[in-house]
N, C-alpha and C positions, 0 to 999 in steps of 0.2 A: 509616496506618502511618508513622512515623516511620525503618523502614530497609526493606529489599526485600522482596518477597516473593516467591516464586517455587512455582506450583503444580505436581506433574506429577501429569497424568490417565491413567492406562493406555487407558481405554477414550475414547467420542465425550465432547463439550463443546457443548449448544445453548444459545442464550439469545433469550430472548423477550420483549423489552421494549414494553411498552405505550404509552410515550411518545417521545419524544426520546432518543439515546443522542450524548454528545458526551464527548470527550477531550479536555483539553489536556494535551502533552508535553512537557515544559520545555526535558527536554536536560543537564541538573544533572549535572556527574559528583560521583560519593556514593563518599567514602571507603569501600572494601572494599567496596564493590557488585559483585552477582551478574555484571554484564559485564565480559569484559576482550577486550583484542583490538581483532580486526575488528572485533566485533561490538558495542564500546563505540562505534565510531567514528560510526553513526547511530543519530540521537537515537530515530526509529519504525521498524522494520524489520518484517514480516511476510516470512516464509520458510516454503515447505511444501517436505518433502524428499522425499513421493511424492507422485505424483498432481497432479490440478490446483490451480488457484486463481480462484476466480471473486468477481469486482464488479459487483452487478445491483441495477440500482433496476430496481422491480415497476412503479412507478409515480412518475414524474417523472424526472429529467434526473442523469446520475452526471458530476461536474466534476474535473476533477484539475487543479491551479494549483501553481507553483510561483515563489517570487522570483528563479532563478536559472537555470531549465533544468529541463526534462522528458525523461530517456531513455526507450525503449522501445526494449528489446535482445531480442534472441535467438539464442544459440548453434546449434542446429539448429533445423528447420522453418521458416513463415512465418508474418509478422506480416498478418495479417486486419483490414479497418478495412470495417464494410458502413453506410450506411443505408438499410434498406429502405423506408420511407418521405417520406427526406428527399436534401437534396442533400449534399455533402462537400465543406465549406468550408475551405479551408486560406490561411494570413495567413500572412504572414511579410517581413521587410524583402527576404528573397533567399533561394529557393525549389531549393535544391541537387538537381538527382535523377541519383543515381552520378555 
């Protein structure tokens, strides 16, 4: 497509791809495109407004990288880091705790 598209689903959304699924996001702001705001201001955003949110590989390794910085915030409760069959390796030039 050539301008936005924007779906709304009332009900559930699955998808079951048989092969590889990859995205590239460019980040392009498009005149009169569907974001403005906050919410133009990153480029990939995924937001659930009830409920949880979950990132699970079945099988192999889930990596999250970044050029810049990696936050993991949370306003109430606690943040949970387990591995049950491995060690917990943590790098860093200088290893801040409180």
């Amino acid at each position: 497509s050539a301008g936005s598209i924007n779906h709304k689903i009332l009900g559930d959304l699955q998808e079951q791809i048989g092969g590889a699924y990859h995205v590239d996001v460019l980040g392009k702001k498009v005149p009169g495109g569907l974001l403005s705001g906050q919410s133009a201001v990153n480029t990939h955003q995924i937001r659930t407004l009830v409920g949880n949110s979950e990132i699970q590989s079945v099988a192999g390794k889930t990596t999250v990288s970044a050029q810049t910085g990696v936050d993991i915030k949370t306003t109430t409760g606690n943040i949970d880091i387990s591995a049950i069959a491995g060690n917990v390796d943590i790098n860093g030039l200088l290893i801040l705790l409180n």
